[in-house]
C-alpha positions as CSV (number, residue, x, y, z in Angstrom):
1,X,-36.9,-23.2,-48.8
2,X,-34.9,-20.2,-49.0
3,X,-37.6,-18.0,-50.4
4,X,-39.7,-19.0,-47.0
5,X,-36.6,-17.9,-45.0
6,X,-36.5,-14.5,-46.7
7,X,-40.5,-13.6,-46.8
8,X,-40.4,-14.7,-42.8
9,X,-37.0,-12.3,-42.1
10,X,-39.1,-9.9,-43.9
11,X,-42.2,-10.3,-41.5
12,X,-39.8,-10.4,-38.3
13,X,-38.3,-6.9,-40.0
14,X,-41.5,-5.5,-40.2
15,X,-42.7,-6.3,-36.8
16,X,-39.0,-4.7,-35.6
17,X,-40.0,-1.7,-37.4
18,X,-44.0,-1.7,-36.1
19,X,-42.3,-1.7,-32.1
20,X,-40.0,2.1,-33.5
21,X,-43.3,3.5,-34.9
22,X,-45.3,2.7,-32.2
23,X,-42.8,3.8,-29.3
24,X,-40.2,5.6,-30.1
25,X,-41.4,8.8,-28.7
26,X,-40.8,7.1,-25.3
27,X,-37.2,5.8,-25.5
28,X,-33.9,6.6,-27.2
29,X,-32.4,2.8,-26.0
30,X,-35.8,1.1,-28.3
31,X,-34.9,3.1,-31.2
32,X,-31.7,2.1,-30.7
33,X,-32.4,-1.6,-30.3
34,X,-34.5,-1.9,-33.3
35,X,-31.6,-0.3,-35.5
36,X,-29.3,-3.0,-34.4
37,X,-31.7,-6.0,-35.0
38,X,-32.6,-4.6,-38.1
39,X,-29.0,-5.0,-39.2
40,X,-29.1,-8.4,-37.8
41,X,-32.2,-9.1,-40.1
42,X,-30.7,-7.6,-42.7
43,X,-27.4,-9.0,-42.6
44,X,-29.5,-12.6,-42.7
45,X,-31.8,-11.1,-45.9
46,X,-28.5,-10.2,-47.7
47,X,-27.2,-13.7,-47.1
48,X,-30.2,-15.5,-48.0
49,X,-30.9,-13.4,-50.9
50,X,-27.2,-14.1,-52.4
51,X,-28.2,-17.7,-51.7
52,X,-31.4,-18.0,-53.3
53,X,-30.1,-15.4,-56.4
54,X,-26.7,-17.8,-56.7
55,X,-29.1,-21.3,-57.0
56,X,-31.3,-19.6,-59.6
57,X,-27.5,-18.8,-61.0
58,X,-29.4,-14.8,-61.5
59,X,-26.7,-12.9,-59.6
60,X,-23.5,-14.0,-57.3
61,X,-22.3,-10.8,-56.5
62,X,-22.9,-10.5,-53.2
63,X,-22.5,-6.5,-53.5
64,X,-25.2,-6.2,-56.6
65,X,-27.8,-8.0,-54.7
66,X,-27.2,-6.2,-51.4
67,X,-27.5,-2.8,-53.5
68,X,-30.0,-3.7,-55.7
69,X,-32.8,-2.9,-52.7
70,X,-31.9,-0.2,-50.1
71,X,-31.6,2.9,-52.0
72,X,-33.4,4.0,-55.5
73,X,-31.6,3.5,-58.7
74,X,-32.3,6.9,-60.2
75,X,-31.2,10.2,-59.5
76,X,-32.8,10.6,-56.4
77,X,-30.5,8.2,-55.0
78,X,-27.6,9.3,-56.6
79,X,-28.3,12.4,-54.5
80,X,-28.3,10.8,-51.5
81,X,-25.4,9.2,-51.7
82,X,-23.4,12.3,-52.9
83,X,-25.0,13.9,-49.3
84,X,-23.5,11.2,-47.7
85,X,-20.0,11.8,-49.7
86,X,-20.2,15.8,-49.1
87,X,-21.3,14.7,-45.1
88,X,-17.9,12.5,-44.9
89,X,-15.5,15.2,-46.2
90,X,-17.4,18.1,-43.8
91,X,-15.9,15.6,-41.2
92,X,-12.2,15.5,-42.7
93,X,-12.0,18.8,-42.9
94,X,-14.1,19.7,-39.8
95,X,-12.5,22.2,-37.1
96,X,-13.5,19.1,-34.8
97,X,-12.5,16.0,-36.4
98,X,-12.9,13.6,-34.1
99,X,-16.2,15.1,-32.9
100,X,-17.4,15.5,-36.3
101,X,-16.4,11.8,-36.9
102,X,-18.4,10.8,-34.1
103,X,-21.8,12.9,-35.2
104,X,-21.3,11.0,-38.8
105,X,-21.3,7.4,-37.4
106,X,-23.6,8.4,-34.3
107,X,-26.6,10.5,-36.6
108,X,-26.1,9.9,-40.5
109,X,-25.0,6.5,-40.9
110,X,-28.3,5.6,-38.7
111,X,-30.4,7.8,-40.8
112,X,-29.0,6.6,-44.0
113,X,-29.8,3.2,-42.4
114,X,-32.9,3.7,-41.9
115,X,-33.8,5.2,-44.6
116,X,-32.8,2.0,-46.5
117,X,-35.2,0.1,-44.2
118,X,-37.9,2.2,-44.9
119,X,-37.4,2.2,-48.6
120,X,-37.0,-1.9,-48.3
121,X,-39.7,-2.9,-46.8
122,X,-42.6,-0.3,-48.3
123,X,-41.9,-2.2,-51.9
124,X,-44.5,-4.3,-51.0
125,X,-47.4,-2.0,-50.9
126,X,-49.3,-4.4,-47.9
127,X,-46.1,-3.4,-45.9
128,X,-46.3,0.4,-46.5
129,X,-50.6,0.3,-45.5
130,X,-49.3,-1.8,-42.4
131,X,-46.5,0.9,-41.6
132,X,-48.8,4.2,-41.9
133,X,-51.8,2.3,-39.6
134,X,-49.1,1.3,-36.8
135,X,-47.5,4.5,-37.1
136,X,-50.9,6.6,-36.8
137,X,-52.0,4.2,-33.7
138,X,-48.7,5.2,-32.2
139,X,-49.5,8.9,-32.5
140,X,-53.4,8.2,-31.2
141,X,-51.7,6.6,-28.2
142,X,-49.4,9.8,-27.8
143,X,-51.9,12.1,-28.3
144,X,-54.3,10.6,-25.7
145,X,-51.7,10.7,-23.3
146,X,-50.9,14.5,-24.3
147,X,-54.7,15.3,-24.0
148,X,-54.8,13.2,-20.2
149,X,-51.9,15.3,-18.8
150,X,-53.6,18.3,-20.0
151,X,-56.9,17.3,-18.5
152,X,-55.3,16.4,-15.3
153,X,-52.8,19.3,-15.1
154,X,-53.8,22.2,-17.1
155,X,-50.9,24.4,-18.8
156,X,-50.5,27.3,-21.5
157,X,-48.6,24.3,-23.1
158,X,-48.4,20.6,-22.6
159,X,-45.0,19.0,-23.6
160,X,-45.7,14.9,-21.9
161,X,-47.8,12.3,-22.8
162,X,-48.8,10.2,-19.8
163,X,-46.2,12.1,-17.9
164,X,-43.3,11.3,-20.0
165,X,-41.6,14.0,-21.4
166,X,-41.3,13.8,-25.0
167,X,-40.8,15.2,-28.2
168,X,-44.6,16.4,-28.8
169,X,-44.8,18.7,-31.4
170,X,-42.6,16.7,-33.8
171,X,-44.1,13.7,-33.7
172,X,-47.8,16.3,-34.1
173,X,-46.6,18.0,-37.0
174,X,-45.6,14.1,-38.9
175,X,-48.7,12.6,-37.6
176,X,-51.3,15.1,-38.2
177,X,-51.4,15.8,-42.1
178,X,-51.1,12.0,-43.1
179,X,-53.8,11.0,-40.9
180,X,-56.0,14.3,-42.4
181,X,-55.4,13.3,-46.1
182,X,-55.7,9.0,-45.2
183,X,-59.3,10.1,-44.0
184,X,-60.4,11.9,-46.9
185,X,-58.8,9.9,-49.4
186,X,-58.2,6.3,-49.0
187,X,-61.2,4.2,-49.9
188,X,-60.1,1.1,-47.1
189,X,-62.3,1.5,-44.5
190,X,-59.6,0.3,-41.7
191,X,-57.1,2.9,-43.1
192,X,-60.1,5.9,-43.2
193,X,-60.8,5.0,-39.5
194,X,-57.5,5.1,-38.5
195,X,-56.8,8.5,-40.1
196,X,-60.3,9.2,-38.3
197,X,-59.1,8.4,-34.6
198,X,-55.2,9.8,-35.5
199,X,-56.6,13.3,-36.8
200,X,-59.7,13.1,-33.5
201,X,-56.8,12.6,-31.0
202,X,-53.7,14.6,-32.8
203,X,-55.1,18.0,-33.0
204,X,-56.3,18.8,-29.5
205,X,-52.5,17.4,-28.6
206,X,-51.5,20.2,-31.5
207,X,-53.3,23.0,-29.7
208,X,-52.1,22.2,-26.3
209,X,-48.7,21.5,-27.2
210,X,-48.5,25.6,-28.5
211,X,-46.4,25.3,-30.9
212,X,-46.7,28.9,-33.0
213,X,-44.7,27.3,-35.9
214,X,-46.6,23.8,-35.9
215,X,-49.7,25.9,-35.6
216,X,-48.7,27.3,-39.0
217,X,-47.0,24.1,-40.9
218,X,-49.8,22.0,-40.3
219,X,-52.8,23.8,-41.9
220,X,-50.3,24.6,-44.7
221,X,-49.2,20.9,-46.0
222,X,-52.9,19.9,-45.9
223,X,-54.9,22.7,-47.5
224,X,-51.7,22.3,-50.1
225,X,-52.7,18.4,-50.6
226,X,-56.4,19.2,-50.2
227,X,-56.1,22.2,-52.7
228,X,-54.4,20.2,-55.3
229,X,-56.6,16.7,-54.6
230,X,-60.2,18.4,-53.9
231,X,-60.2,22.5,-54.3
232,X,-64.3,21.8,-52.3
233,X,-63.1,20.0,-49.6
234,X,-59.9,22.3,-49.2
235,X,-62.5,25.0,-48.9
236,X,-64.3,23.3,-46.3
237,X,-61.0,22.7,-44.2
238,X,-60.5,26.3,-44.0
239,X,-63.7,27.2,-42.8
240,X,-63.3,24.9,-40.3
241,X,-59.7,26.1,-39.4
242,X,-61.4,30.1,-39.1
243,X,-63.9,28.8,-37.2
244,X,-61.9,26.4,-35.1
245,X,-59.4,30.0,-34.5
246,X,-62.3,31.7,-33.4
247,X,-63.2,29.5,-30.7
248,X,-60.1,29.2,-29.3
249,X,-59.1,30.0,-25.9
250,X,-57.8,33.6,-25.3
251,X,-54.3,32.2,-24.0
252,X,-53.9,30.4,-27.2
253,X,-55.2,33.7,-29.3
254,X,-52.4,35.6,-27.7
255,X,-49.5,33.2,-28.0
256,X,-51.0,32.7,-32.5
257,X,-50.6,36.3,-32.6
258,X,-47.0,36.4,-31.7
259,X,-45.6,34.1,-34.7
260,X,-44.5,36.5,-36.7
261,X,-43.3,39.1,-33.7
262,X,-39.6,39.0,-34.2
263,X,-39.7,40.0,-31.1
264,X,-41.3,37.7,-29.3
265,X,-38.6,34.8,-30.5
266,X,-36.8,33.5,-27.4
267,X,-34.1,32.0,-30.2
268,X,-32.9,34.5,-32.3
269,X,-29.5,34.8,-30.6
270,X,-28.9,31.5,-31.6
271,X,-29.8,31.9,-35.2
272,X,-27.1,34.9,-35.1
273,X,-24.4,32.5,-33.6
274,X,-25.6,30.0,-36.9
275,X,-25.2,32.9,-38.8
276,X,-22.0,34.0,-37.5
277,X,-20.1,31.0,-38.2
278,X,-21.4,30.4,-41.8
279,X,-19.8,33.9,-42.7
280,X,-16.4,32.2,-41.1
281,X,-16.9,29.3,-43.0
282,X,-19.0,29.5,-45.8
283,X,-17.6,27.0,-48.0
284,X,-17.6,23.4,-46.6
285,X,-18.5,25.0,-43.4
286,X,-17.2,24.6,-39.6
287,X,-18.3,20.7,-39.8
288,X,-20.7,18.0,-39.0
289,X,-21.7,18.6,-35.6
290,X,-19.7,21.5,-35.0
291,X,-22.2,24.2,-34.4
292,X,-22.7,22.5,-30.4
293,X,-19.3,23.1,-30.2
294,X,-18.7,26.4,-31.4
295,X,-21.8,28.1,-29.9
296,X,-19.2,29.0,-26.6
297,X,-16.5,30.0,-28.4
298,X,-16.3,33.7,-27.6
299,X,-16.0,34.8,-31.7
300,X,-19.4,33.0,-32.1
301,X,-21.3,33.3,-28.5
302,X,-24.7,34.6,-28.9
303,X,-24.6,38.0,-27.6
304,X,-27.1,37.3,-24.2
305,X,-25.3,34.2,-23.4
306,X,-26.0,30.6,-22.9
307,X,-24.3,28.3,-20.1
308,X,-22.8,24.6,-21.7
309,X,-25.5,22.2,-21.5
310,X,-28.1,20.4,-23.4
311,X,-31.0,22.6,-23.5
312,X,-29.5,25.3,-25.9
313,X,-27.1,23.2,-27.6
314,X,-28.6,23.8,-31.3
315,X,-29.3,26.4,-33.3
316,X,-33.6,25.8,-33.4
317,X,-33.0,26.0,-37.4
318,X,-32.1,23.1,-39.1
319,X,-31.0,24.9,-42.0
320,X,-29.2,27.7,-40.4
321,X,-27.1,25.1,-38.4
322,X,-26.7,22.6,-41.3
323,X,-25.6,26.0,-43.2
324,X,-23.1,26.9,-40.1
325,X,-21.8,23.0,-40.1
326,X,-21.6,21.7,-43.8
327,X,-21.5,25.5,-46.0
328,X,-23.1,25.9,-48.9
329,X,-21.9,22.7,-50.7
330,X,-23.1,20.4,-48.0
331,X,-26.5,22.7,-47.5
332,X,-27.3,22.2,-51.9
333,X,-26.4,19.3,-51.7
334,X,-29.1,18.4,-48.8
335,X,-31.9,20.6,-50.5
336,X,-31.8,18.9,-53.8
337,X,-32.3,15.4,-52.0
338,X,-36.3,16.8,-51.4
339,X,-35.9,19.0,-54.9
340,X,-35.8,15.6,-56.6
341,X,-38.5,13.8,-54.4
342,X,-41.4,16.8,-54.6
343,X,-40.3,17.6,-58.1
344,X,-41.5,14.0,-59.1
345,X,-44.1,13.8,-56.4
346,X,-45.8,16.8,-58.2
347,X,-45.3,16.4,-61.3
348,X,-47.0,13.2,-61.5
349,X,-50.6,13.5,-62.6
350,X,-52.0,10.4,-61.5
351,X,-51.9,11.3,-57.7
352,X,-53.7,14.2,-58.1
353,X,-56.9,13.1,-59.2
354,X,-60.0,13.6,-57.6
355,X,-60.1,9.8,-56.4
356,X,-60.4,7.6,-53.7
357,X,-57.8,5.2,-53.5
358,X,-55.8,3.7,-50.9
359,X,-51.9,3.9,-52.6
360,X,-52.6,7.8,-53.9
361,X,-53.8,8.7,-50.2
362,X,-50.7,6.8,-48.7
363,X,-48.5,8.8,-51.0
364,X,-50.5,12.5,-50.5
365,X,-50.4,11.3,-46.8
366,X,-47.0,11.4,-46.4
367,X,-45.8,13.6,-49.1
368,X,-47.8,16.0,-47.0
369,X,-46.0,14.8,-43.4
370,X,-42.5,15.0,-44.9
371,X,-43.7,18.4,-46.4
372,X,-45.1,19.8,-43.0
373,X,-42.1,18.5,-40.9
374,X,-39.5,20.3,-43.4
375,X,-41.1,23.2,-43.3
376,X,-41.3,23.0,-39.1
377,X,-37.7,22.3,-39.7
378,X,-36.8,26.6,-40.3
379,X,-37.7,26.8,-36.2
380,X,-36.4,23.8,-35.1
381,X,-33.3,21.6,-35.3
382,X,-34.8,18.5,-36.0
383,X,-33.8,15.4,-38.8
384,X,-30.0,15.9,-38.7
385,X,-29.9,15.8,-35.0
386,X,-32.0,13.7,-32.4
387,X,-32.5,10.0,-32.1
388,X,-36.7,9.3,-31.1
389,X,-38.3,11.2,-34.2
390,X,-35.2,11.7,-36.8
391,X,-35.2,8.2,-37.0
392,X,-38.9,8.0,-37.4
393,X,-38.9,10.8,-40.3
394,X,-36.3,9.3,-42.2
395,X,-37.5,5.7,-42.1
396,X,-41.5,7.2,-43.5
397,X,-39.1,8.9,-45.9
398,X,-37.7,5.7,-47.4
399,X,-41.1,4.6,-47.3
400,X,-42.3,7.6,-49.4
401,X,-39.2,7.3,-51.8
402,X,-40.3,3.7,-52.5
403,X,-43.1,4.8,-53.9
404,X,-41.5,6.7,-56.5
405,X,-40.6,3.1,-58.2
406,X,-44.1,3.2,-59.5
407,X,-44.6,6.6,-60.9
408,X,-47.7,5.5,-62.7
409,X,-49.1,3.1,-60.6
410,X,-52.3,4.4,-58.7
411,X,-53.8,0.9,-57.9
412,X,-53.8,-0.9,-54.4
């Protein structure tokens, strides 16, 4: 009876987790409402798990069984956790505390959370195919709206999808090189159509949305995955991207050929004001949440000038303001999170091979994502900030972590 409860809390958890893939781009309250019945679920799964592991007379600490899920027992978790330990003291000794205190429980418990979710549900390998086909319909639904409001209302860049603005680009740059590599390389016919529709309806959306530095992630993380699963076909995707370049339209030419003109950058003042502050405190730096904060201060202000408000109130780095808010302790400790994740993603053989198969492509597919989306990261403040597609990056990152459970494995 109990084990019924438990694989039907799981299902409902699921489902809670299908709505945030499919539309979160369009409102911070969902997110936000999915997070709190997941702890609801959760809190039930906990219970009934303690129940059904104190019958069986396996386990009756409620503590063990609660942590014997959420988070990997290896050092990649261990590393997580110490992030988490490093975040909380850059908030006792912030320059802001109560701020900083508020960032902590507002942004990185909720991202540690659902992380944990993530991770949870994608041990079962029928969950994780489930969760990368919802989440690639969501981004074929966003794109189609992206390419409609382009179609009805031309622009040099679209930044709405059926006339809601919304995070475009980051929700592009995650979508795009999982549903590339699920087309190529899953053998499941439903998954390989959905990568099919997703990569058809993401990368007109990409192109639109003008984003220099998603122009340049994207092409990377899949000729990277492509190159190391297929060295033919990761041939045959840069013809295609040359060619593709060449036929582009001339206002999209000229904007390419700016993305390495310093120049050119409309954010470079703000980098300097990251900067700026990580020389004052270089350490443990300024503290979580800080850099919002400290950006008016008139020892930091950016040199042009930017009134208080919400458009400018990052640094458009993720790593220059984690660098300005947590040092170089809490920037390490961050970094070797993904050190340990890639290191082990690479390393293992098995997903490399020149294959078909469903679990390898899930795991190329969002090794690649997670990949692209880091790398978009050096322009943009994104993950440790932002409610709509933070949340969605770090819950496909517990999804990719759970994967590292079965080093080996390379069957569906």
């Amino acid at each position: 009876m109990v084990y019924k409860i438990i694989q039907f809390l799981k299902l409902i958890l699921l489902l809670d987790f299908s709505i945030l893939l499919a539309l979160a781009p369009y409102s911070k309250m969902l997110v936000k409402i999915v997070l709190c019945v997941a702890l609801f679920l959760g809190t039930l799964l906990v219970i009934a798990g303690f129940l059904e592991n104190y019958q069986g007379k396996k386990e009756k600490n409620l503590l063990k069984v609660f942590f014997a899920d959420p988070l990997p027992q290896n050092s990649f978790g261990k590393a997580i956790l110490f992030f988490l330990f490093v975040s909380l003291c850059s908030v006792i000794i912030s320059t802001n505390f109560l701020h900083s205190q508020r960032i902590f429980f507002e942004r990185y418990i909720p991202y540690l959370l659902f992380f944990m979710f993530g991770y949870f549900l994608a041990k079962s390998k029928r969950n994780a195919a489930i969760i990368v086909i919802v989440f690639m319909a969501g981004v074929s639904v966003l794109g189609l709206g992206a390419i409609m409001d382009h179609l009805r209302a031309p622009a040099e860049r679209i930044l709405s999808s059926f006339g809601r603005q919304v995070n475009l680009s980051n929700f592009l740059v995650l979508a795009a090189p999982l549903s590339c590599v699920i087309f190529l390389f899953a053998k499941n016919r439903v998954l390989r159509f959905s990568g099919f529709i997703t990569a058809l309806l993401t990368f007109p959306s990409l192109i639109w949305n003008g984003s220099r530095a998603a122009w340049l992630v994207v092409p990377i993380a899949i000729l990277l995955s492509c190159f190391l699963k297929n060295k033919k076909i990761s041939l045959v995707i840069l013809a295609v991207l040359f060619i593709g370049a060449y036929f582009l339209a001339p206002v999209y030419k000229k904007r390419a050929m700016t993305t390495f003109d310093v120049s050119s950058w409309s954010r470079t003042e703000l980098y300097g004001t990251a900067v700026r502050i990580f020389k004052a405190y270089p350490f443990f730096g300024a503290g979580l949440g800080v850099y919002e904060k400290l950006m008016y201060d008139e020892r930091f202000k950016p040199v042009d000038g930017y009134s208080p408000g919400p458009k400018h109130l990052h640094a458009h780095s993720t790593y220059l303001e984690l660098l300005s808010e947590m040092g170089v302790i809490g920037f390490a400790a961050f970094l070797w999170i993904f050190f340990l994740f890639f290191r082990k993603i690479f390393l293992n053989k098995s997903l490399w091979k020149n294959e078909q198969n469903d679990t390898t492509a899930i795991i190329v597919g969002l090794n690649s994502s997670i990949m692209a989306l880091l790398i978009f990261a050096f322009a943009s403040t994104i993950i440790i900030v932002g409610v709509e597609d933070s949340a969605v990056f770090w819950f496909l990152f517990g999804v990719a972590a759970s994967f590292q459970s079965f080093p080996e494995s390379a069957q569906s």
